[in-house]
C-alpha positions in Angstrom: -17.4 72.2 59.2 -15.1 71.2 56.6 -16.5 71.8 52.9 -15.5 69.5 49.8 -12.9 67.6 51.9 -11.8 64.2 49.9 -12.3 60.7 50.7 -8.9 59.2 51.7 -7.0 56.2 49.3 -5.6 53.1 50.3 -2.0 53.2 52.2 -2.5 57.6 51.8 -1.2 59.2 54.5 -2.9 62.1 56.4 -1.1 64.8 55.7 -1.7 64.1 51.8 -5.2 64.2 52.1 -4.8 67.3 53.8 -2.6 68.4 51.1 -4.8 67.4 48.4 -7.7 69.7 50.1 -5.4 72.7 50.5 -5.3 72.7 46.6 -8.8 72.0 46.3 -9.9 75.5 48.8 -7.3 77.7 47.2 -5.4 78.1 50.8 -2.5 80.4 50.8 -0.5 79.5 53.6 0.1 76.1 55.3 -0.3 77.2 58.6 -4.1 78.9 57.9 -5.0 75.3 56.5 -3.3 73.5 59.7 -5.4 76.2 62.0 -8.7 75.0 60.0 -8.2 71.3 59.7 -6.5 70.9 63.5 -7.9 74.2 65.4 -4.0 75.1 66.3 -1.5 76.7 63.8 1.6 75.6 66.4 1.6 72.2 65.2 1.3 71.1 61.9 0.4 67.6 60.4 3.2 65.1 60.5 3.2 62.3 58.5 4.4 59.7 61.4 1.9 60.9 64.5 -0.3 63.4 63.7 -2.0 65.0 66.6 -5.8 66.8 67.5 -7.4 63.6 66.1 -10.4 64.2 68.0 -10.7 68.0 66.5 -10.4 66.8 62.8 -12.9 64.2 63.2 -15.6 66.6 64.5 -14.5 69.2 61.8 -15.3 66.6 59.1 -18.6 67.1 56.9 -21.6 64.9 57.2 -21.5 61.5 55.5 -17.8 61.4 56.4 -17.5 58.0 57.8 -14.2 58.0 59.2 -13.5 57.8 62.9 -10.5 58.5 64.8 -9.0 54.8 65.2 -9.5 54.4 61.2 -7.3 57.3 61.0 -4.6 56.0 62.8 -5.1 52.6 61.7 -5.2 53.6 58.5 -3.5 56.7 57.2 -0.3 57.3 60.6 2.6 55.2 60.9 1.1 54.1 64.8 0.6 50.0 63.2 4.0 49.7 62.4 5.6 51.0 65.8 2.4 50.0 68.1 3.6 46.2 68.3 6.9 46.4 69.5 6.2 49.2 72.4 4.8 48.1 75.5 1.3 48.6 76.2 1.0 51.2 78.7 3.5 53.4 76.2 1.1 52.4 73.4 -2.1 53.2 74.8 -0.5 56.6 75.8 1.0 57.5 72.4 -2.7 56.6 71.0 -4.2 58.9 73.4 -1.7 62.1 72.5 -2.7 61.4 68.9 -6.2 62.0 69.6 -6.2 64.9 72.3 -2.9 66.6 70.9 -1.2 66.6 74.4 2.4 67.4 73.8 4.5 68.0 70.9 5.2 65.7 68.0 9.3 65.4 68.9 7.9 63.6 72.7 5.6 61.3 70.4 8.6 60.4 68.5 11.0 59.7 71.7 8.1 57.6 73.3 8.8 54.9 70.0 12.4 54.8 71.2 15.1 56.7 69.8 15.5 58.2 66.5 19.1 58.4 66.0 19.4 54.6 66.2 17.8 54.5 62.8 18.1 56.5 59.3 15.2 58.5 59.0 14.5 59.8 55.6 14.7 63.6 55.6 12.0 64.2 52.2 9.3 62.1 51.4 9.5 59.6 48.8 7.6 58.3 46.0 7.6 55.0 43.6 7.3 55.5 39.3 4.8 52.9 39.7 2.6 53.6 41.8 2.8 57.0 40.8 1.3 55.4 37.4 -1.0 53.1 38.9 -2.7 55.8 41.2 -3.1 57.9 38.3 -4.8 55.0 36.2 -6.9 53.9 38.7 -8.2 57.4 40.9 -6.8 59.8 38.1 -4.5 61.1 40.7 -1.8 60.1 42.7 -0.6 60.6 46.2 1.9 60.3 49.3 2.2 56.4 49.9 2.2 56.4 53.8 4.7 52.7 53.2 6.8 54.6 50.9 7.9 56.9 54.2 8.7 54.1 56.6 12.0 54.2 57.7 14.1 51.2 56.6 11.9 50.9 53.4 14.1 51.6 50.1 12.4 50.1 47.7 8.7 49.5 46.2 7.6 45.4 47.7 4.7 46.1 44.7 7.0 46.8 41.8 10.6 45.9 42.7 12.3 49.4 42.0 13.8 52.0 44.5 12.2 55.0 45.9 12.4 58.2 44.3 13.3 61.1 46.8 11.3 64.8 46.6 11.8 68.0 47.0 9.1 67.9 50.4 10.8 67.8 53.7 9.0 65.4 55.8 9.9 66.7 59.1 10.1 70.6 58.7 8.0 71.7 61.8 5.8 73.6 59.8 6.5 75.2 56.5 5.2 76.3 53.6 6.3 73.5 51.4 5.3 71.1 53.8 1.5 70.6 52.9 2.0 69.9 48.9 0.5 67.3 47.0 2.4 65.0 44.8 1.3 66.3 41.5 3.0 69.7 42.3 6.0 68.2 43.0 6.4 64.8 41.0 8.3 64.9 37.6 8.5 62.2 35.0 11.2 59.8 36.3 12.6 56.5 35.3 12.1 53.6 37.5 15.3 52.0 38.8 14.2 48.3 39.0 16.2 46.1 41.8 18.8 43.7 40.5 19.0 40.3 40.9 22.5 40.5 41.7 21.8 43.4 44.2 23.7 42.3 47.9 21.3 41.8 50.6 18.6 41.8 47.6 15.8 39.7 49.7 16.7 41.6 53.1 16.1 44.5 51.5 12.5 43.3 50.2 11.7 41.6 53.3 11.6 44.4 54.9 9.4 46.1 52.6 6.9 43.5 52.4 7.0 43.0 56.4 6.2 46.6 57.0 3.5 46.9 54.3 2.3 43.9 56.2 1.9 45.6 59.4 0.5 48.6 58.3 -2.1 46.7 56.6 -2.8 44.3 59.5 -2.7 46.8 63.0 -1.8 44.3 65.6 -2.0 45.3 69.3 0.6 46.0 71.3 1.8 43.5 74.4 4.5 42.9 76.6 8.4 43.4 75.3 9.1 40.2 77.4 6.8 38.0 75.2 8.9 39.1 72.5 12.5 38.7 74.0 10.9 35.1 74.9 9.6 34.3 71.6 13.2 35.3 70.6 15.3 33.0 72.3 13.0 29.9 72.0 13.5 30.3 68.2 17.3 31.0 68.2 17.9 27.9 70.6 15.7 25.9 68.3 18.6 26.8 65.4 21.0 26.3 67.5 22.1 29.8 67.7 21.6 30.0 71.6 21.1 27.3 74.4 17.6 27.2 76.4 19.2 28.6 79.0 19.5 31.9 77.1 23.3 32.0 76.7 24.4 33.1 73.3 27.6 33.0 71.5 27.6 36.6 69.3 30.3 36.1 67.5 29.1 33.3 65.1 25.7 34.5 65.5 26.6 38.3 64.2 28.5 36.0 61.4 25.4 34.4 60.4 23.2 37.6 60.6 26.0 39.6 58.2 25.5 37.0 55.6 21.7 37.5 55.5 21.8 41.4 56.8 25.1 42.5 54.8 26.8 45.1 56.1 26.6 47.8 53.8 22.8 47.4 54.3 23.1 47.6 57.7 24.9 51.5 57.3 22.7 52.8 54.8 19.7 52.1 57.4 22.2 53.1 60.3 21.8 56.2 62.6 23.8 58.4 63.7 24.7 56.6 67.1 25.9 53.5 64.8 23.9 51.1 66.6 23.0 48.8 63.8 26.1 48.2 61.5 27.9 47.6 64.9 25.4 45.2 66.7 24.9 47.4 69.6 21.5 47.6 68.6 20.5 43.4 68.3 22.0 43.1 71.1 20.2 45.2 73.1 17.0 43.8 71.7 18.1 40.3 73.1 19.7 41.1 76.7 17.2 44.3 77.6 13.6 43.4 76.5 11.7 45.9 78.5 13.9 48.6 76.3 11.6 49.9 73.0 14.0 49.5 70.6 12.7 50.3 66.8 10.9 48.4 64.4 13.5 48.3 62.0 15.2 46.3 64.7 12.7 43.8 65.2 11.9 43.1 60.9 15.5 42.2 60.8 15.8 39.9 63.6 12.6 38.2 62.2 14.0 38.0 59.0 16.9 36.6 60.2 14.8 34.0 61.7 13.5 32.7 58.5 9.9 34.4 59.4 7.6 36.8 57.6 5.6 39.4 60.0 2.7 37.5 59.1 4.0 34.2 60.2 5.9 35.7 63.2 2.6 37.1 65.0 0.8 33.9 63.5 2.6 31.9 66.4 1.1 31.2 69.7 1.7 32.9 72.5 3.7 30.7 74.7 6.0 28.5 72.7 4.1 25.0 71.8 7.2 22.7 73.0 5.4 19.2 72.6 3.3 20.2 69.9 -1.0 20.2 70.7 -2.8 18.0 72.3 -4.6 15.4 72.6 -1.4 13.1 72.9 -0.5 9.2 72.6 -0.7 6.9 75.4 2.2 5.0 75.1 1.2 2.4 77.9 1.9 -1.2 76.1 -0.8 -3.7 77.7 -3.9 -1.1 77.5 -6.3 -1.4 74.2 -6.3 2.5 73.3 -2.0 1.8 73.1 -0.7 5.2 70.8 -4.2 6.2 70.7 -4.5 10.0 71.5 -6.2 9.8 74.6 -3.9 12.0 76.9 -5.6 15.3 77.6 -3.1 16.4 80.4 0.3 17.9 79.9 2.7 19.4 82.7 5.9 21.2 81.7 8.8 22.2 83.5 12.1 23.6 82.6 15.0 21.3 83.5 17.7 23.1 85.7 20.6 22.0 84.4 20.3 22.9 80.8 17.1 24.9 80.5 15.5 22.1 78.3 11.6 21.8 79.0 10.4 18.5 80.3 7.1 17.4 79.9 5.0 14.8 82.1 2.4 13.3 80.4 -0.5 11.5 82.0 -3.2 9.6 80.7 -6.3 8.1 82.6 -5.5 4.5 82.8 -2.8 5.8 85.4 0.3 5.7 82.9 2.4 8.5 83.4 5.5 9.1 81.0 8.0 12.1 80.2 10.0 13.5 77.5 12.4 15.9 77.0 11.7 18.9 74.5 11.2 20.4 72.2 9.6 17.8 70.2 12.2 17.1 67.1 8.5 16.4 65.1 5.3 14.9 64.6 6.8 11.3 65.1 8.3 12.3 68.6 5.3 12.2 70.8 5.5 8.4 70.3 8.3 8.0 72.4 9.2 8.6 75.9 12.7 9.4 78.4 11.4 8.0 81.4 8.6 6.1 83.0 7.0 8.1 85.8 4.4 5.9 86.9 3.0 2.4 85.6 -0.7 2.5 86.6 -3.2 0.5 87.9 -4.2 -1.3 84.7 -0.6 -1.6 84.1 0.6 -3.3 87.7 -3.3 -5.6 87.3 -1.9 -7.2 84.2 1.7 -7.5 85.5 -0.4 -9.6 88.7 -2.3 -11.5 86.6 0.6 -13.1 84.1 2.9 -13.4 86.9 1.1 -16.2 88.2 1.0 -18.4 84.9 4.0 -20.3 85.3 4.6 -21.3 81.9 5.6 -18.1 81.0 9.1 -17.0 81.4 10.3 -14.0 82.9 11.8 -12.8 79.6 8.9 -13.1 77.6 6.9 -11.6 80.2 8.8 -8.3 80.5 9.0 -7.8 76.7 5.6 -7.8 76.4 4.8 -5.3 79.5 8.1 -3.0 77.7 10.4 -3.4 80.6 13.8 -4.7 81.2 14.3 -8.4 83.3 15.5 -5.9 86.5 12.3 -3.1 86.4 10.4 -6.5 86.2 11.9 -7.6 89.4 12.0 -4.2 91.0 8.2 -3.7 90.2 7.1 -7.3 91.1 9.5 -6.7 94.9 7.4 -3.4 95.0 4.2 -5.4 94.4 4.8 -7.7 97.0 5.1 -10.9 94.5 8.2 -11.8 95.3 10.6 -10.7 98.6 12.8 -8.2 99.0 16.1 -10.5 99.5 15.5 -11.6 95.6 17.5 -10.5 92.7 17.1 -11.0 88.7 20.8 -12.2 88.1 21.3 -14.6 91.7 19.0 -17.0 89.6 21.2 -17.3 86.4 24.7 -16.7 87.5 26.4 -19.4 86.1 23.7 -19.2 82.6 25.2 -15.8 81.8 28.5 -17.3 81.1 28.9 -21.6 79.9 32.2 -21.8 80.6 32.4 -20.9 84.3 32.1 -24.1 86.5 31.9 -24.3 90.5 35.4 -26.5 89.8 36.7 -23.5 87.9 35.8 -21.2 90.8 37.5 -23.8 93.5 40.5 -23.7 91.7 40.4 -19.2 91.7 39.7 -19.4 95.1 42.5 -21.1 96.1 44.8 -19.1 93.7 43.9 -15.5 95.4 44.3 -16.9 98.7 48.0 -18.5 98.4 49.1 -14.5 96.9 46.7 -12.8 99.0 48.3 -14.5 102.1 52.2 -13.0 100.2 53.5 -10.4 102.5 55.5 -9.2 99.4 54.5 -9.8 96.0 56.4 -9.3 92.7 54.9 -6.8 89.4 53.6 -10.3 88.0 51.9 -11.4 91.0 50.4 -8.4 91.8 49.0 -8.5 88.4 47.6 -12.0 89.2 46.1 -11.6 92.0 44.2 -8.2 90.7 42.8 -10.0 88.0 41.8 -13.4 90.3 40.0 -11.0 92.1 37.8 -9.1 89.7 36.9 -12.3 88.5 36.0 -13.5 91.6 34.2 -9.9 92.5 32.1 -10.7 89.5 31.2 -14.5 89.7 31.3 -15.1 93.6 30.8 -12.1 95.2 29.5 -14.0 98.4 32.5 -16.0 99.3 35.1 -12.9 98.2 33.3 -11.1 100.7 33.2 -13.1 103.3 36.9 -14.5 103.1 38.6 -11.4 102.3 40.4 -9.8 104.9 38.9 -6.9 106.7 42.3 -4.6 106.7 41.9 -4.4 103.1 39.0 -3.5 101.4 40.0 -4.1 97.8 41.5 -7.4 97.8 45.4 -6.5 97.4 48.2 -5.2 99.0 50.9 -2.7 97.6 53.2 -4.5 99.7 55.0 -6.1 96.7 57.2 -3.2 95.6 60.4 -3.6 97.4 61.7 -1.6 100.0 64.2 1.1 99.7 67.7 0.9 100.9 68.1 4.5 102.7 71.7 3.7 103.4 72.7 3.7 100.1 70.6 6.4 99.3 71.7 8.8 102.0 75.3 8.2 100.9 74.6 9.1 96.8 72.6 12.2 98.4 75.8 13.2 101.0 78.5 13.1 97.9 75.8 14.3 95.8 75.5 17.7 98.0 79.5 17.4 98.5 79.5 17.9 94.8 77.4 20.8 94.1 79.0 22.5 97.1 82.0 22.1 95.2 80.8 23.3 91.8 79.0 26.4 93.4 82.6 27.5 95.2 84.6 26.9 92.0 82.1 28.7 89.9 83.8 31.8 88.0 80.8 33.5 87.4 79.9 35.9 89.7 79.6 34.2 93.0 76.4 33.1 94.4 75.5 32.5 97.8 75.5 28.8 99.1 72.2 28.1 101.1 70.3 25.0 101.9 68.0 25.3 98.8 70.5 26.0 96.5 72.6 22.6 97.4 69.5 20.6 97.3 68.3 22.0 93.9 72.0 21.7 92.3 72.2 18.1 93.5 69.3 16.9 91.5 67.7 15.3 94.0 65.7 18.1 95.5 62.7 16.6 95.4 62.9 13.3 97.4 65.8 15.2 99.7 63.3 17.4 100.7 60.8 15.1 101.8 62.7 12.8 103.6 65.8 14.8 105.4 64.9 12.9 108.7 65.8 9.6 107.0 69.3 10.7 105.6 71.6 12.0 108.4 74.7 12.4 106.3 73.3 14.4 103.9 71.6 16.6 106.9 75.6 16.6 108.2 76.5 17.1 104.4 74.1 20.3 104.3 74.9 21.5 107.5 78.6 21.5 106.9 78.4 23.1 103.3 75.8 26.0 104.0 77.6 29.2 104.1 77.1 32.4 106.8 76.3 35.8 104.9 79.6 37.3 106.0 81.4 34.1 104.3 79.7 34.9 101.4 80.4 38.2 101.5 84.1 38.0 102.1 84.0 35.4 99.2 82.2 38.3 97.1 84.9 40.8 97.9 87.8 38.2 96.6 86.0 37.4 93.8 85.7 41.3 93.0 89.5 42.3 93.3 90.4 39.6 91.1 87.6 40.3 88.7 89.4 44.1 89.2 92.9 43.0 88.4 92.1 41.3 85.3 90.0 44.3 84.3 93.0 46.3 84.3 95.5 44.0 82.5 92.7 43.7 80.1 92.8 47.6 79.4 96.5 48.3 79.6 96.5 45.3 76.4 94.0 46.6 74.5 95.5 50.7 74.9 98.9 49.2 73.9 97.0 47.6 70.7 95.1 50.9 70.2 98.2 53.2 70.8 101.5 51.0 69.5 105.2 52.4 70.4 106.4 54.7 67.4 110.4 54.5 66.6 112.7 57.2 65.6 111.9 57.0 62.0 108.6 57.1 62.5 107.8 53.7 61.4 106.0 51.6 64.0 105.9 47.8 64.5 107.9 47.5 60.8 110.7 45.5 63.1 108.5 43.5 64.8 106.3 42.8 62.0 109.8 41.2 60.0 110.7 39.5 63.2 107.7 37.7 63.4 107.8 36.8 60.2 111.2 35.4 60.2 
C-alpha cells in the first residue's frame, strides 16, 4: 500500500506524478521507486505507454479514486494514437498497458513506426504554464501535451517549448524519474511570430492533439478513414470519386499549407514526411497504421479541426438528411418533405453517387451527387417513375378537349414527346401516332405541299444522272436533307434501294489510265536514269527504289495491274545483284584513280621542286605574274 501518494493534475503525465512522490518518500534510486510503484525494477515508467497498470492501481491507498482506464485516458499518450490504429491492435495495446505483457519498445512498434516521425529525445516544458501551475497548485509539473511528438509549441500561450535536461526515453535511469522543479530554471518565453512560415500549421497541430487527448475517441476501422479521406478530397476537387489522384498539384497545394521546412523539423529519420512517402501511404494503403502526426496534417490540410473531423458521420451524407422534397408537380404536398426513402448507388463510369428517391404517391426521381447545397434537393436528373396519382391526372385532363396538348404537358412538367410517349404507354392514344406527324408543316410557315412538288421533282431529274458534276452533287445533297426532314415518307419510298443515302459518287470523272501509265513509264525511265548517273556512291536499282524516286509511289503501288508499261518500264530497269556489283567495282577504280591524282597534287603543293640556287617557285612566281 502506497503512503502519501499525490492526486494527479490536469494533462500530468504518469511518470510525473510518480516523480513528484519519489521526492515526497525520500527514495534514493529510481529503480527501488519503479520496483514499489510497478512491482518490477526491469521496466521503468514511460511517459508514452506505461505498463503494470493493474499493479499500480491495487498499490494505491484508500480513497484513491483513480481506475486503470482514467489512467490511460488521462495521464498516457494511448488517446492520441488509439484513433488511428485499428481496433484489434488497440484493444491489444490497451491490454499490455494494464498486465505489462511485453516490453515498452513492442508497445511502441504496435503504433506504427517511430523513425517515420521526430521524436523528442528530453522532455519539454512551456514558461507559461510553468507559471500558471505554480499560481494555481503551487507547483508545477510534466505537461503530458507538451511531450507529443509533432507539438513545438504551447496551443495555451503561443510560445515554443523549452527543452530539459530529462531524457524521455532512457530505459531506466537515475535522472529519469525527476520532477520539474529540480530541473526547471527561470527562462524567457519565445512567443510565435506572426510572420513565422507555416505559423497556423504549426498551431493546428497543437490544438488538434490537445484536443484528442482531452476527448479519448475509440478506435475503428483504418478503411473508414481512407474513405472519409477521399470523399473530402474529391469534394475539393483534389481527387475524382473514383479515387484517382493527381499528386503532383496536390503535394503543391499541401506545401503551401504544410511548408517544407516544417515538414523536416517533424521528419524522421526514414524521411517519409518532407518527401511524401508518408501521405501517400496514408491514402493508397489504409489498413497500414501510419502515425498521428500523419493524420493531423492531412486533416488540416482539409480545412478541419480534430473536433470537427470526428464530428462527421460515419458514412459520408451525399444528399444531405432526410426527410426529402417530393418534386411530383400535380400532387398537393408538391416540394413538401414527404420522402422518407433514399437508395444510393455509385455510378460506374465516374464513381459519382446516384441517388433514387421515392415518395408514396408513386413518384420516383434521381439525382446525381453530392448535393452542391441545401437548394439542390429541389431538383432532379431523371424521372424514374411517374406514379399512380401522376398517370390518374394525366387520364383525367386528357379527355377535356379544350385543352391543348402544350398547355397540358407544361402543367404535368413534361415535354410534348414524354407526353405522347406516356399517353401511347397508357393506352390513350395508339402506337402508330407521333407528336410532330400532326404539325409538320406548323413547325415551319414557309414550307408548302407546292414547294415540296417542286423538290421532289428536282432530286429525281439528278438522282436519275449517271454522272454528276461538284455543283450538282452539292444540289442534290442538299434537296435531299430537306426532303429527309420535311417528307420523309415519299423520300423513302421513291428512293432507290441500291443506295441508301440518296446520292451517288458517280459524278467525279473517270481516270484516263492511258495517259497515266505513260507519265508513270517515262516517269520510272527517268529515275532509272538519275540513279545510274548518280556520282555518289552507287546504289542498287530495285523495284522500290524506282517507284519511290519517281514520285509516284503511292498510286504506282496500288495499281501496277492497270499500268503495263510502267510494269515493262520496272521490269526492264531493275538491276541483278551482280550488275550492281560490277557497277560497284567501276565506280571504285575510278573513285581510286582520282584518289591518287588527288595525292600526287597536293604532295607536289606540300613538297615544291627546289632549284640550284636554292630558291624555289621565285621563276614561276614572276612568270605568272608577267
Amino acid at each position: 500500500m502506497l503512503q502519501c501518494f499525490p492526486q494527479s493534475y490536469f494533462d500530468e503525465v504518469l511518470m510525473s506524478t510518480c516523480a513528484r512522490y519519489g521526492e515526497r518518500m525520500h527514495f534514493h534510486s529510481t529503480a527501488s521507486l519503479v520496483r514499489e510503484l510497478f512491482g518490477t525494477a526491469h521496466e521503468s515508467c514511460p511517459i508514452d505507454f506505461p505498463a503494470h497498470l493493474n499493479y499500480f492501481v491495487r498499490q494505491l491507498p484508500i480513497g484513491h479514486h483513480m481506475t486503470v482506464d482514467q489512467i490511460i485516458d488521462r495521464h498516457t499518450l494511448y488517446p492520441f494514437t488509439a484513433p488511428f490504429l485499428p481496433s484489434a491492435r488497440a484493444a491489444h495495446l490497451r491490454e499490455e498497458m494494464k498486465t505489462g505483457a511485453g516490453r515498452s519498445q513492442d508497445r511502441r512498434l504496435l503504433t506504427g513506426r517511430r523513425i517515420s516521425v521526430a521524436v523528442p529525445e528530453y522532455l519539454r516544458y512551456c514558461p507559461g504554464c510553468i507559471t500558471d501551475d505554480r499560481m494555481r497548485q503551487g507547483e508545477c509539473y510534466w505537461h503530458r501535451l507538451h511531450q507529443v511528438p509533432g507539438v513545438e509549441v504551447c496551443p495555451i500561450h503561443e510560445v515554443w517549448l523549452e527543452t530539459s535536461t530529462v531524457s524521455a526515453w532512457d530505459p531506466r535511469g537515475d535522472q529519469r524519474m525527476l520532477p520539474v522543479e529540480q530541473v526547471v530554471t527561470a527562462t524567457t518565453p519565445r512567443p510565435l511570430s506572426m510572420q513565422e512560415p507555416g505559423r497556423e500549421s504549426i498551431l493546428a497541430l497543437a490544438r488538434n492533439a490537445a484536443w484528442l487527448l482531452a476527448n479519448p475517441q475509440s478506435s475503428v476501422n483504418l478503411q473508414m478513414w481512407a474513405d472519409r479521406y477521399r470523399y473530402l478530397l474529391a469534394e475539393r476537387g483534389w481527387s475524382t470519386y473514383r479515387k484517382r489522384l493527381t499528386w503532383a498539384p496536390f503535394w503543391a497545394a499541401f506545401l503551401r499549407i504544410h511548408p517544407l521546412p516544417i515538414l523536416r523539423r517533424l521528419d524522421g529519420h526514414a524521411g517519409s514526411l518532407s518527401t511524401g512517402r508518408g501521405i501517400r501511404a496514408l491514402l493508397r494503403f489504409p489498413r497500414r497504421a501510419m502515425p498521428p502526426l500523419y493524420h493531423l496534417l492531412l486533416i488540416h490540410f482539409l480545412g478541419f479541426t480534430a473536433e470537427e473531423f470526428f464530428a462527421l458521420p460515419q458514412h459520408p451524407t451525399w444528399f444531405g438528411t432526410g426527410p426529402w422534397p417530393c418534386l411530383n408537380p400535380v400532387v398537393p404536398h408538391r416540394n413538401e418533405r414527404a420522402v422518407v426513402q433514399c437508395e444510393v448507388r455509385i455510378r460506374r463510369q465516374d464513381g459519382r453517387p446516384i441517388g433514387t428517391f421515392s415518395c408514396g404517391c408513386g413518384f420516383t426521381y434521381s439525382r446525381v451527387g453530392p448535393d452542391w447545397g441545401p437548394l439542390a434537393q429541389f431538383s432532379y436528373h431523371r424521372i424514374e417513375q411517374y406514379g399512380l396519382y401522376w398517370e390518374w391526372v394525366l387520364r383525367r385532363r386528357w379527355r377535356d378537349r379544350r385543352l391543348m396538348r402544350e398547355v397540358l404537358a407544361e402543367q404535368l412538367g413534361v415535354s410534348r414527346v414524354t407526353l405522347w410517349e406516356e399517353a401511347i404507354r397508357l393506352g390513350l392514344l395508339p402506337k402508330t401516332s407521333s407528336p410532330r406527324e400532326g404539325k409538320r408543316w406548323k413547325r415551319v410557315p414557309g414550307v408548302q405541299p407546292k414547294d415540296c412538288e417542286q423538290k421532289r421533282v428536282q432530286w429525281q431529274q439528278l438522282a436519275q444522272r449517271r454522272r454528276r458534276t461538284l455543283v450538282q452533287e452539292r444540289r442534290c445533297r442538299r434537296l435531299y436533307a430537306w426532303l429527309y426532314r420535311w417528307d420523309g415518307v415519299w423520300l423513302r419510298a421513291h428512293q432507290r434501294r441500291n443506295r441508301e443515302t440518296g446520292w451517288t459518287r458517280d459524278w467525279a470523272p473517270r481516270l484516263d489510265w492511258a495517259t497515266r501509265d505513260r507519265q508513270a513509264a517515262r516517269a520510272i525511265i527517268r529515275a532509272a536514269g538519275q540513279l545510274t548517273m548518280n556520282q555518289e556512291p552507287p546504289q542498287w536499282i530495285s523495284r522500290h527504289r524506282l517507284m519511290t524516286h519517281s514520285g509516284y509511289a503511292r498510286w504506282i503501288a496500288a495499281s501496277l495491274d492497270r499500268l503495263p508499261q510502267t510494269r515493262q518500264a520496272i521490269q526492264s530497269a531493275v538491276e541483278t545483284r551482280k550488275a550492281f556489283q560490277l557497277r560497284r567495282a567501276i565506280w571504285r577504280e575510278g573513285e581510286g584513280r582520282r584518289t591518287a591524282v588527288l595525292a600526287t597534287e597536293s604532295q607536289v603543293r606540300r613538297h615544291p621542286v627546289t632549284s640550284a640556287c636554292g630558291q624555289s617557285g621565285l621563276f614561276e612566281a614572276e612568270g605568272e605574274g608577267w
